[in-house]
Every structure is written in structure tokens, then in C-alpha cells.
C-alpha positions in Angstrom: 161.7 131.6 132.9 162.5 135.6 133.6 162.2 138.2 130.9 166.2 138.9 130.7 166.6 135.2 130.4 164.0 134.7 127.6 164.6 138.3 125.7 168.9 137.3 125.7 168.4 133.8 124.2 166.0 135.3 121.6 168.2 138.2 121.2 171.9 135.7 120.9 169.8 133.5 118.3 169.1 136.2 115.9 172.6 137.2 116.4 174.2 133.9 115.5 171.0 133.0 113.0 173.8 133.4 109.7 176.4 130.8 111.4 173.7 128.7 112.4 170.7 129.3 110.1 167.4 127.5 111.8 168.8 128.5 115.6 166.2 130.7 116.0 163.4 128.4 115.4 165.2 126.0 117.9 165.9 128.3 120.3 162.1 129.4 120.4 161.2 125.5 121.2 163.8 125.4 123.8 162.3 128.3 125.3 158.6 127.1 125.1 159.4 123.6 126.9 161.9 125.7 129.5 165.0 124.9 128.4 164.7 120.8 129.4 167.0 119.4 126.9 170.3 118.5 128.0 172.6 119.1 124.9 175.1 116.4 124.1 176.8 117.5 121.6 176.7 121.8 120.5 177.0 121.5 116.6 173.4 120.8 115.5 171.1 123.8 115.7 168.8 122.0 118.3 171.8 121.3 120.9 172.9 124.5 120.7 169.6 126.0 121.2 169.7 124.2 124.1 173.4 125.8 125.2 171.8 129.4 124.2 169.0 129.0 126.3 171.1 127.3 129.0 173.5 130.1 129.1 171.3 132.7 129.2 169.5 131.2 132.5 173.0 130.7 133.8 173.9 134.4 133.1 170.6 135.9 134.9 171.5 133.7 137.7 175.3 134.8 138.1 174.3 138.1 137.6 172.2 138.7 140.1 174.3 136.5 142.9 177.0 138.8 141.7 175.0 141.9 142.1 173.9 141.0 145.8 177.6 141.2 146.7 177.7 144.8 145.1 177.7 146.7 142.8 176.5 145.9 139.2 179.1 143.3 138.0 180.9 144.0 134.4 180.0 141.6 131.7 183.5 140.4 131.7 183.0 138.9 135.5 179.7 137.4 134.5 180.8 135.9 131.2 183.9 134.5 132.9 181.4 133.1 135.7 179.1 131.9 133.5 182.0 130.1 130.8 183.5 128.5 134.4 179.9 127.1 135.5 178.2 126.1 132.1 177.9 122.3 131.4 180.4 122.2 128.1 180.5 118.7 127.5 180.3 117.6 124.4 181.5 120.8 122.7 184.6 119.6 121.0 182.9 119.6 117.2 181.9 123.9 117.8 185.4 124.3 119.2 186.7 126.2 122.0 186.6 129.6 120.2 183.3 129.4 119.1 181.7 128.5 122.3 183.2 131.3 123.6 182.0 133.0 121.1 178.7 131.7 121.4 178.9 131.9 125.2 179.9 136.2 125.1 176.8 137.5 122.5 174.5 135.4 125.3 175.7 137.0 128.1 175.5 140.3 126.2 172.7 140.1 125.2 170.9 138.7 128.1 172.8 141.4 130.1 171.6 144.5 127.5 167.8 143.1 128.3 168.4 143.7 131.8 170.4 147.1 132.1 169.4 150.5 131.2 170.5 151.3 127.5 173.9 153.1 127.6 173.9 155.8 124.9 177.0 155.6 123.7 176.8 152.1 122.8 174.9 150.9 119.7 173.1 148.0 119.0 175.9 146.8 116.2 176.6 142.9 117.1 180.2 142.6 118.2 183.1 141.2 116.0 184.0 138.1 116.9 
């Protein structure tokens, strides 16, 4: 696994560690055997590990397809990319606006490891 997509999972988990106490933890082991589980359902802490992980890989990857076609793509186009291509089956228990949730600090995050700091911006989590 890349640094972006390792630093933005670790980065999403201690952002979503309150909701989901234990996520970080999980999210380390998800890391360490590359990501291999295939979540089936996203509301335990070790399934959605596995979607964290998952969507930070998937957000490297769109990134930089999207970046080969110009210039540096907003994190709106790769979140919307990423939602579109990520396997959400099973999700019905988190519901639709939590995945989402879940889904936008990933690509944020995994997106801040990979850009330049902006200085305007500061490293307050979003509201959800």
C-alpha cells in the first residue's frame, strides 16, 4: 500500500474514533494484512475498518487517474468518484448518510496526506 493511502485511513479512523470507538485499532489490522477483508456488513468496527481502508485505496487510485487527465481534481470529483465506484453492499445498518459521511473524511483525509498544506485551511475535522 502507498503512503497517502495508509496516512488517510489512519488519519479518517482517528477522526471517526468517538462514533466508532475501537476503529482505530481495526483499521491498523486492516492495514497490516493490506486491506484483504471483504466487509459484509459496515456497522461493526472491523467491517468498517475494512470500508476505511478500502476507500482510502479507492481514493489514491481515482485521484491520480483523475490527475493524468489534468489538472489536480477537487475533492468533490474524487469523493463523488470514489462514492460511485466503492463496493457498498451491505451498508443499509450505517445508513446512507453516514456512509457518506464516512466515505467524505476518507477522501479528505487521504487527499490532505497527498497535497501540499493550504494555509488557510486548518486541521479542524469537518461538521458532518
Amino acid at each position: 500500500m502507498n503512503v497517502p493511502t495508509i496516512q488517510g485511513a489512519r488519519s479518517a479512523a482517528r477522526r471517526l474514533r468517538d462514533r466508532y470507538p475501537g476503529l482505530t485499532i481495526e483499521v491498523e489490522e486492516a492495514l497490516q494484512s493490506g486491506g484483504a477483508r471483504r466487509p459484509d456488513q459496515y456497522a461493526d468496527v472491523v467491517s468498517l475498518a475494512a470500508l476505511v481502508v478500502s476507500a482510502a485505496a479507492l481514493t489514491w487510485q481515482v485521484y491520480n487517474d483523475l490527475k493524468t487527465r489534468g489538472p489536480a481534481p477537487e475533492p468533490d470529483a474524487v469523493q463523488r468518484d470514489v462514492t460511485s465506484r466503492l463496493d457498498t453492499a451491505g451498508t443499509a445498518a450505517v445508513g446512507r448518510d453516514e456512509l457518506e459521511r464516512v466515505i467524505r473524511i476518507v477522501v479528505t483525509e487521504t487527499l490532505h496526506t497527498a497535497r501540499p498544506a493550504h494555509p488557510e485551511e486548518d486541521d479542524e475535522p469537518a461538521q458532518p
